[in-house]
N, C-alpha and C positions, 0 to 999 in steps of 0.2 A: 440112633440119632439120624437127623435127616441134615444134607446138603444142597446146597443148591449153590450153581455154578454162576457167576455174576458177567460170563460173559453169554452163555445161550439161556441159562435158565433151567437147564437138567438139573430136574432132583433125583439125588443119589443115596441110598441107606448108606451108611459106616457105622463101623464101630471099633474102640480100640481096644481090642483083647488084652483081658489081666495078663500083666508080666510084658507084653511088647510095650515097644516106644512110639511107632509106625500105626498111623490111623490109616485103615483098611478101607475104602470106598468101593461102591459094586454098583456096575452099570448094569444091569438085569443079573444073571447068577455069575459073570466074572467079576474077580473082587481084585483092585491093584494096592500097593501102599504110594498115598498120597506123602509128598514129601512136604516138610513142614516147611520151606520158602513156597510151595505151589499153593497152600492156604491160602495166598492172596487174592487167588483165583475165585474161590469158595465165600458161601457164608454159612452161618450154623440158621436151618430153620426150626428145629427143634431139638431137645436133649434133656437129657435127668442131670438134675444137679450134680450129681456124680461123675456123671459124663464132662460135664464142664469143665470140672476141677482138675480131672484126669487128662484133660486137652491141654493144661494151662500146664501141669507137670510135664507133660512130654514136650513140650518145646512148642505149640503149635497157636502160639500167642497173634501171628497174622488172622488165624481163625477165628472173625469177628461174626456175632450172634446179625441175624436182619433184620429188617426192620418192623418185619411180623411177625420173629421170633416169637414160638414159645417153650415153657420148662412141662414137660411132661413126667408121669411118676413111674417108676421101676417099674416092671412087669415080672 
């Protein structure tokens, strides 16, 4: 899935590994755990439905889709 930061605009890959709770974000190859109150910060510019779902399970419901979101398919 892709982020993007709503206050500069940095797009960021994450992604939230099976079995963690803690969505992973990576500014070139370091990767931190974004906390799910710092979502606010974020938007989702793109993700697989799965991904979504899996956002909504771990608590990370501030994490709202943009407004040029789009759903992309597993790989």
């Amino acid at each position: 899935m892709k982020l993007r930061c709503r206050l500069d605009g940095l797009l960021l890959h994450a992604t939230l590994p099976a079995g963690y709770r803690e969505l992973l974000a990576y500014d070139g190859d370091e990767g931190f755990a974004l906390e799910a109150v710092e979502a606010l910060y974020y938007e989702i510019v793109s993700a697989t439905p799965e991904e979504m779902l899996r956002l909504e399970q771990a608590h990370y419901r501030l994490l709202r889709p943009a407004e040029d979101f789009r759903t992309v398919r597993m790989e």
